[in-house]
Backbone as a chain_set.jsonl record, in Angstrom:
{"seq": "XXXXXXXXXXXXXXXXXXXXXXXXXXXXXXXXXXXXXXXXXXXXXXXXXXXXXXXXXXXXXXXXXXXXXXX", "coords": {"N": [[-47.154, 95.01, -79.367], [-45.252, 97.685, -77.468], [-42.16, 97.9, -76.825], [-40.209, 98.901, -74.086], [-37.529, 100.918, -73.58], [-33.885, 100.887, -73.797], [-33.141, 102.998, -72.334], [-34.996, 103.985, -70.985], [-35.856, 101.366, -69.423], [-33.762, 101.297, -67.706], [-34.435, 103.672, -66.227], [-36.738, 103.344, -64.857], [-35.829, 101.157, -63.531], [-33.746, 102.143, -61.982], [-36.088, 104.236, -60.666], [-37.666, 102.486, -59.532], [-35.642, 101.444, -57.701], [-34.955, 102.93, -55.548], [-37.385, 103.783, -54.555], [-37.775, 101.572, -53.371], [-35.458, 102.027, -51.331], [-36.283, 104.295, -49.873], [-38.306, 102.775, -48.589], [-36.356, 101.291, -46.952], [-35.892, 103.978, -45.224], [-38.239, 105.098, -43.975], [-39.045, 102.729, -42.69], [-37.419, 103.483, -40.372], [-34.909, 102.193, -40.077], [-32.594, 103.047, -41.106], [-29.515, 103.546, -40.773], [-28.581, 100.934, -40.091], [-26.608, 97.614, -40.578], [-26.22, 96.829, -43.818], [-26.124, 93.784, -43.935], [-27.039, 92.884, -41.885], [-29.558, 93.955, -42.692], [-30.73, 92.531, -45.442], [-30.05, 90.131, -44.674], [-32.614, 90.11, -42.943], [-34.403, 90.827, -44.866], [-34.283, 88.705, -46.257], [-34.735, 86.447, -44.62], [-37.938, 87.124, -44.261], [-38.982, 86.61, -46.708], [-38.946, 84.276, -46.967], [-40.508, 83.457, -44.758], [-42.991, 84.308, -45.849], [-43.217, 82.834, -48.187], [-44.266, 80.646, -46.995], [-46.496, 81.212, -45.039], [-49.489, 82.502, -45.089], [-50.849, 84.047, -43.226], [-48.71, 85.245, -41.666], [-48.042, 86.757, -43.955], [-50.673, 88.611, -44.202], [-50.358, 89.674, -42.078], [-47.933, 91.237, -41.937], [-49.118, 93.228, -43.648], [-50.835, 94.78, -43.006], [-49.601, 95.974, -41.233], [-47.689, 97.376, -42.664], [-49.611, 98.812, -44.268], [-50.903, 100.255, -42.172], [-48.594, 102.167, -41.368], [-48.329, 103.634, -43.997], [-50.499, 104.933, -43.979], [-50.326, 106.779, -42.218], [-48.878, 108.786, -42.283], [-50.399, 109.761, -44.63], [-50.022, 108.867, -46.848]], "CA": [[-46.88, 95.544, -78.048], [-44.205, 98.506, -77.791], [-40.838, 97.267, -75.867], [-39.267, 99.743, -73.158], [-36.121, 101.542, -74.437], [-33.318, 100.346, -72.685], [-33.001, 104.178, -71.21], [-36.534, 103.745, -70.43], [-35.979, 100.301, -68.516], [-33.151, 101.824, -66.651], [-34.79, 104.576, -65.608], [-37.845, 102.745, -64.467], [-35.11, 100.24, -62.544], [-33.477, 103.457, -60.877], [-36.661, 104.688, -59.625], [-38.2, 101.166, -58.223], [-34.579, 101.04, -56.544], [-35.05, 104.603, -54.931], [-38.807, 103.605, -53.775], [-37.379, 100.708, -52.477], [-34.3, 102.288, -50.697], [-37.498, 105.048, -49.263], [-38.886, 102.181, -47.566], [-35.59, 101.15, -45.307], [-35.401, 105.0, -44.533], [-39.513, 105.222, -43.471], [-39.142, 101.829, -41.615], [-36.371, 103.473, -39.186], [-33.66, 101.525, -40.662], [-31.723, 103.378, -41.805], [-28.457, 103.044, -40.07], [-28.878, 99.236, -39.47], [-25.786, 97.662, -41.611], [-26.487, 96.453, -45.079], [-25.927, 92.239, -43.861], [-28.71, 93.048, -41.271], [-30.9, 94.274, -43.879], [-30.592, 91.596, -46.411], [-30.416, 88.79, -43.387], [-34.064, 89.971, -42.662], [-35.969, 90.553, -46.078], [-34.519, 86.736, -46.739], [-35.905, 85.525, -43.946], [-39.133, 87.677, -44.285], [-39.118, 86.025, -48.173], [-38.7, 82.601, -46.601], [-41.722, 83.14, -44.267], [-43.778, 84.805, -46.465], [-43.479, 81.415, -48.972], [-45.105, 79.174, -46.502], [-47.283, 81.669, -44.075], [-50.226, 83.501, -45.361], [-51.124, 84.594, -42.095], [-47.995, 85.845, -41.398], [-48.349, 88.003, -44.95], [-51.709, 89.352, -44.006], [-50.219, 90.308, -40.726], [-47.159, 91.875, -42.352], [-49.098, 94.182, -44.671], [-51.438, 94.946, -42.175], [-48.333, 97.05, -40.428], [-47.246, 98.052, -43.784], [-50.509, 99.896, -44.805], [-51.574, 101.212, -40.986], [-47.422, 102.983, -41.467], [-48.55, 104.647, -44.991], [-51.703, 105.623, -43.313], [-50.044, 107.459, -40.681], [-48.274, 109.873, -43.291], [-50.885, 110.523, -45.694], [-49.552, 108.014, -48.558]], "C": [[-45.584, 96.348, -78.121], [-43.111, 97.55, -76.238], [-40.284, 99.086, -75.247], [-37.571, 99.891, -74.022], [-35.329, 100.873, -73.678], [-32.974, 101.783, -71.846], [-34.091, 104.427, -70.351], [-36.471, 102.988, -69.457], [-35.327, 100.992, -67.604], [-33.499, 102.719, -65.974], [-36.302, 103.879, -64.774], [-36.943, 102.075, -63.167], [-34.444, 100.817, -61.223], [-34.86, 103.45, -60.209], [-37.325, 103.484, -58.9], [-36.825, 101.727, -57.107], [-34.763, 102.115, -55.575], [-36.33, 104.58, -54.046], [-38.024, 102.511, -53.361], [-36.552, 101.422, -50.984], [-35.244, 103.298, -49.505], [-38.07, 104.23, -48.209], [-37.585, 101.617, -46.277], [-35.492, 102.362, -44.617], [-37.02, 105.104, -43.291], [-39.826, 104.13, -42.43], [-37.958, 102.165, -40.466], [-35.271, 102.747, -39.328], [-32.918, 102.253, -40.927], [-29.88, 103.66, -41.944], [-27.398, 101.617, -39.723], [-27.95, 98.925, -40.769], [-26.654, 96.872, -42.687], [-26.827, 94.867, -44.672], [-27.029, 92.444, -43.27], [-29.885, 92.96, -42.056], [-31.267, 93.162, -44.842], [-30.703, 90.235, -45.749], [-32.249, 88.732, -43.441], [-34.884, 89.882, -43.684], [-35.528, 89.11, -46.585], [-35.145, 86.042, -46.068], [-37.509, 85.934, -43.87], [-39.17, 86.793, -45.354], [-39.479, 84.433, -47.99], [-40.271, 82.603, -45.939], [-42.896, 83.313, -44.842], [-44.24, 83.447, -47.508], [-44.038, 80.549, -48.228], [-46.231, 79.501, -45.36], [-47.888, 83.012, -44.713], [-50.506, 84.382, -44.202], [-50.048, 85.751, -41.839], [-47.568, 87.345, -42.789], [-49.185, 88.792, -44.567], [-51.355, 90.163, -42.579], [-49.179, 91.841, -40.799], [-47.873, 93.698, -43.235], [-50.098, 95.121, -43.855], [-50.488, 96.202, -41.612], [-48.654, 98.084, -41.694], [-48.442, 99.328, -44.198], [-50.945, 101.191, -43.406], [-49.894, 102.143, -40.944], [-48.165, 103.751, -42.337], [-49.459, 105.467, -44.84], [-51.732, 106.777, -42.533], [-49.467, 108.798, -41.497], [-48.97, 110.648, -44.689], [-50.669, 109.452, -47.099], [-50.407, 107.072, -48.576]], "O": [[-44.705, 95.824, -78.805], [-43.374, 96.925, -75.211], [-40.083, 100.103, -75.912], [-36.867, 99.175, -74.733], [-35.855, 100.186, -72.802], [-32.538, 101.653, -70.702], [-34.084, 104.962, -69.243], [-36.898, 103.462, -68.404], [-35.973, 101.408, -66.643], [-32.918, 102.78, -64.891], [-36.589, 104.584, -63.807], [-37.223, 102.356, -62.002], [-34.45, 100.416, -60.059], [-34.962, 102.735, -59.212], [-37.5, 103.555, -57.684], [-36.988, 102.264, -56.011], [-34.568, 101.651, -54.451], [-36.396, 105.212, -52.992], [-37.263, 103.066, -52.569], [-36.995, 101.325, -49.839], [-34.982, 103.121, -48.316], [-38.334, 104.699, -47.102], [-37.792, 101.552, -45.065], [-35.08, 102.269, -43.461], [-36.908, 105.165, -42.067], [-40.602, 104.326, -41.495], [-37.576, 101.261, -39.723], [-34.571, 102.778, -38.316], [-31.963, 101.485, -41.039], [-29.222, 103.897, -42.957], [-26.246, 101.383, -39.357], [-28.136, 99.534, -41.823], [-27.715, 96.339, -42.36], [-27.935, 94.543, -45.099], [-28.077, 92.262, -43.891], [-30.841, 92.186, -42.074], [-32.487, 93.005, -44.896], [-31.377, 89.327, -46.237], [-32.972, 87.801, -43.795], [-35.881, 89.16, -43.7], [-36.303, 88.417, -47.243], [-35.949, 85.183, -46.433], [-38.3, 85.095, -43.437], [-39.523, 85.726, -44.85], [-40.112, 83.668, -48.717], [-41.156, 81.912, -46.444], [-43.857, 82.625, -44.5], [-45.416, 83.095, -47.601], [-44.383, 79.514, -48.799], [-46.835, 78.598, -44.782], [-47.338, 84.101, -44.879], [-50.329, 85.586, -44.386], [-50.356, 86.942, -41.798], [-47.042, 88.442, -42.603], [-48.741, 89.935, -44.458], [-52.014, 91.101, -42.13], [-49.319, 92.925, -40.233], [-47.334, 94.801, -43.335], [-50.074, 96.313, -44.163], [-50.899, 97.361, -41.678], [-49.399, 99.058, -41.795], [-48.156, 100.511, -44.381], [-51.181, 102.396, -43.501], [-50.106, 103.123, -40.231], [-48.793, 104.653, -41.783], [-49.462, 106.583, -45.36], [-52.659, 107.528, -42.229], [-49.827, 109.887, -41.051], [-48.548, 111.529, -45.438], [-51.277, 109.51, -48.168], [-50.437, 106.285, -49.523]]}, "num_chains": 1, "name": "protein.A"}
């Protein structure tokens, strides 16, 4: 199996972080301070570990947003 370069990994790690950072701008966040932000995807993380429902409900949003833009 070939191993990722480490300029390779990093560059892979950049662009997740960048698609990540895409989604607080596309969810209207983008203003909202940093503690805010990090308050909520822990407690999203927390609910998500013990409520499927509340996943299927979540992604549910998530896909009818990407929908709305073409992605």
């Amino acid at each position: 199996m070939l191993r990722m370069t480490t300029t390779e990994a990093r560059k892979k790690d950049t662009r997740d972080k960048v698609e990540l950072g895409g989604l607080i701008v596309k969810a209207g966040l983008r203003y909202e301070k940093r503690a805010l932000l990090l308050g909520a995807l822990i407690d999203i993380r927390r609910r998500l570990n013990t409520d499927e429902t509340e996943r299927k409900r979540l992604t549910s949003i998530g896909e009818e947003a990407f929908g709305n833009d073409g992605e």
